[in-house]
C-alpha distance (Angstrom), angle and dihedral (degrees) to the residues before:
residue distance angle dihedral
X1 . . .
X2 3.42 . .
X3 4.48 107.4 .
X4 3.53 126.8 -152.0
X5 3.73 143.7 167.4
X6 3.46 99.2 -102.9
X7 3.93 91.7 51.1
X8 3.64 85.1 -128.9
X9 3.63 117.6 103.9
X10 3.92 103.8 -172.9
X11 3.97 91.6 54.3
X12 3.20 93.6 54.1
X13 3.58 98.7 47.9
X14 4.28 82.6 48.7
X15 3.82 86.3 52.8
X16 3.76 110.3 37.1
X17 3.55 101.3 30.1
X18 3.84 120.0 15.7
X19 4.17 88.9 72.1
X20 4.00 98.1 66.9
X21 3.82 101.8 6.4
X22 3.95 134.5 -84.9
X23 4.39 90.9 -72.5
X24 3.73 84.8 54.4
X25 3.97 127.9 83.0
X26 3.76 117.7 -176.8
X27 3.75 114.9 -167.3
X28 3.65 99.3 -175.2
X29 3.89 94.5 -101.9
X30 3.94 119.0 110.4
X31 4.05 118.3 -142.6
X32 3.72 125.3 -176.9
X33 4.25 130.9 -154.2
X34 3.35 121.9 -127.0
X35 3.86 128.9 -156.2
X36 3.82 90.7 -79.8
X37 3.35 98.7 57.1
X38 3.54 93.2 -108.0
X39 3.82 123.5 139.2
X40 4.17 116.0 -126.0
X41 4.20 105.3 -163.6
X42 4.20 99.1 -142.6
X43 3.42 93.7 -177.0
X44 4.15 147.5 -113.3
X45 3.98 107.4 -15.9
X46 3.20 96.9 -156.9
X47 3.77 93.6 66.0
X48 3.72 88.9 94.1
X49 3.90 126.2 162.3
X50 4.27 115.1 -155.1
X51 3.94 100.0 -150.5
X52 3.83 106.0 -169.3
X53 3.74 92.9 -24.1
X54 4.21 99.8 -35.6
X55 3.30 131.2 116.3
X56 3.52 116.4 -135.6
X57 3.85 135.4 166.0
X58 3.81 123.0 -127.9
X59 3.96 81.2 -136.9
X60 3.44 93.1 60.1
X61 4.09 103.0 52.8
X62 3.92 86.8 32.9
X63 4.03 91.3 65.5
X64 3.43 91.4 36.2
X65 3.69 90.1 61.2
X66 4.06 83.1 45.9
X67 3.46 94.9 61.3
X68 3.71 92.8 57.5
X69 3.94 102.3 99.7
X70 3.89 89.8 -132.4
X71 4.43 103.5 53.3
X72 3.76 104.4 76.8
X73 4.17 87.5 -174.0
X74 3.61 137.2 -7.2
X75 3.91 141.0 -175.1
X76 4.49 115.4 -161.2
X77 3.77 116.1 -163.6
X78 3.83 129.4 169.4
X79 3.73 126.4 -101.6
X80 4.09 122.8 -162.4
X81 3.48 115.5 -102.7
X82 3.43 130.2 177.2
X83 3.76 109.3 -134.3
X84 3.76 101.7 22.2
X85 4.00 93.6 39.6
X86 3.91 99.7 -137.2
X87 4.00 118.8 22.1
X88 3.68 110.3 -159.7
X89 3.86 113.9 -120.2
X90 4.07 116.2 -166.2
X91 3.62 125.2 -154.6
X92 3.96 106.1 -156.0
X93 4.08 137.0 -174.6
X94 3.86 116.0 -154.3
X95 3.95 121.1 -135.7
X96 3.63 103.2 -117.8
X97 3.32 109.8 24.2
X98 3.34 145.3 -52.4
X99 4.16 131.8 -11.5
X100 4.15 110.9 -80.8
X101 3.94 103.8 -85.5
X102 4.20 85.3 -132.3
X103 3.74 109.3 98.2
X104 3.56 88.2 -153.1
X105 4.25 92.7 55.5
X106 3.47 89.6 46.6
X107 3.73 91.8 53.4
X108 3.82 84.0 49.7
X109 3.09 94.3 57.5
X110 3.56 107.1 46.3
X111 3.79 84.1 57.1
X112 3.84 82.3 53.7
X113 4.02 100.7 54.7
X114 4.26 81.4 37.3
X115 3.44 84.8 50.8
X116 4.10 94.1 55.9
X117 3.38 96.9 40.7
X118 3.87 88.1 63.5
X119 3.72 92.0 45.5
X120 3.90 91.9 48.8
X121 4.07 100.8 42.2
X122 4.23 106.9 3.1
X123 3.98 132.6 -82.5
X124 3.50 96.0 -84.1
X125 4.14 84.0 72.2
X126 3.40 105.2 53.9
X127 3.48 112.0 108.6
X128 3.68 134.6 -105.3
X129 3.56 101.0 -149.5
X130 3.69 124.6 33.4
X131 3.96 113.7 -173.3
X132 3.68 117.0 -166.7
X133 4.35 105.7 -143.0
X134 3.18 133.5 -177.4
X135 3.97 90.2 -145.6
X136 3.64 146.4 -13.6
X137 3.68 135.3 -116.2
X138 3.86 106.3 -98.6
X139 3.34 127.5 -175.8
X140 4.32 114.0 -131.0
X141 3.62 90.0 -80.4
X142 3.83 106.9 44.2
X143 3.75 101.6 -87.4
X144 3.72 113.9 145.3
X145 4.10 107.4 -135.0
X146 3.60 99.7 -144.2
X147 3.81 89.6 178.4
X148 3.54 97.7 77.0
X149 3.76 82.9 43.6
X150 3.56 91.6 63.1
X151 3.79 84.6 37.3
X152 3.98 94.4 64.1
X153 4.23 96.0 32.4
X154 3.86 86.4 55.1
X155 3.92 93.6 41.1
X156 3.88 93.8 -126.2
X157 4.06 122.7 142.0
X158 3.42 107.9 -80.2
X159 3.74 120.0 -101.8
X160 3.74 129.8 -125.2
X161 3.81 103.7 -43.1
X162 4.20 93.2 178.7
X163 3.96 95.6 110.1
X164 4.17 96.9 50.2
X165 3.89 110.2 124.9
X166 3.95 76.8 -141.4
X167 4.09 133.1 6.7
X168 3.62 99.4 -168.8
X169 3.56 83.0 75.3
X170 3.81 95.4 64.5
X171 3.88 86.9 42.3
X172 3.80 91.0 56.4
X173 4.04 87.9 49.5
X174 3.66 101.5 51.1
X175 3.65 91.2 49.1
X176 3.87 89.9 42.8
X177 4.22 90.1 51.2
X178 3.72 91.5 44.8
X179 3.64 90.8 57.2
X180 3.52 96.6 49.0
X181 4.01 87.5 48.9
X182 3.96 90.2 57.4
């Protein structure tokens, strides 16, 4: 008898299996090749954000922002807003240090990483809000928690914060977006 979670073998054959065909599991998490063969996990596709009426995948804008020879890392989340529905807000780490001290070369280069992510995927990606960090919040093993992302770029309470590997870092961010919000 075949067990499951749900104690309820036929919905989780429906579920699991029925999509893609019984040699075929699909988590929820989309991957991509590259030329070598190798395998490149992008992340859950069903984390989608609908920007004025388009769907578009966190994934998508956050290896956009990747490819751009300056981001190191970054995490995108959606914001409310009122006429577009969500606004996409991205969290980004710089190779080589820290953001340029100059507001005005920061500026320029959010318009930069904006600027590729419209090349790479279309305009209607580039994100509103880019926010320069020094880290992420990260759970013990490496997991970015993109809820308490969404948490501080839609000024909500923050969530449970128990798992982070560190929770200054979420500190430092709030007080980081509120500045950039005043």
């Amino acid at each position: 008898m075949l067990r499951t979670i749900w104690k309820d073998p036929e919905r989780y054959r429906q579920v699991y299996w029925s999509r893609f065909g019984p040699s075929v599991y699909f988590p929820g998490d989309g991957a991509k090749r590259d030329e070598d063969g190798d395998f490149w996990l992008l992340g859950r596709i069903d984390d989608v954000l609908n920007p004025a009426g388009h769907r578009i995948g966190t994934a998508e804008v956050e290896s956009a922002l990747v490819s751009h020879p300056r981001v190191a890392e970054a995490a995108v989340v959606g914001r409310p807003h009122e006429i577009k529905g969500d606004a996409i807000a991205a969290f980004v780490l710089l190779r080589g240090g820290p953001p340029p001290a100059d507001a005005g070369e920061r500026a320029r280069l959010a318009d930069a990483l904006r600027d590729h992510v419209g090349d790479e995927i279309g305009k209607i990606a580039r994100p509103d809000d880019v926010h320069f960090c020094a880290d992420l919040p990260k759970t013990r093993s490496g997991k970015i928690m993109r809820r308490l992302l969404r948490d501080i770029a839609s000024g909500r309470a923050l969530g449970d914060t128990t798992t982070l590997a560190d929770p200054a870092v979420v500190d430092a961010l709030r007080r980081q977006y509120a500045a950039a919000e005043d």
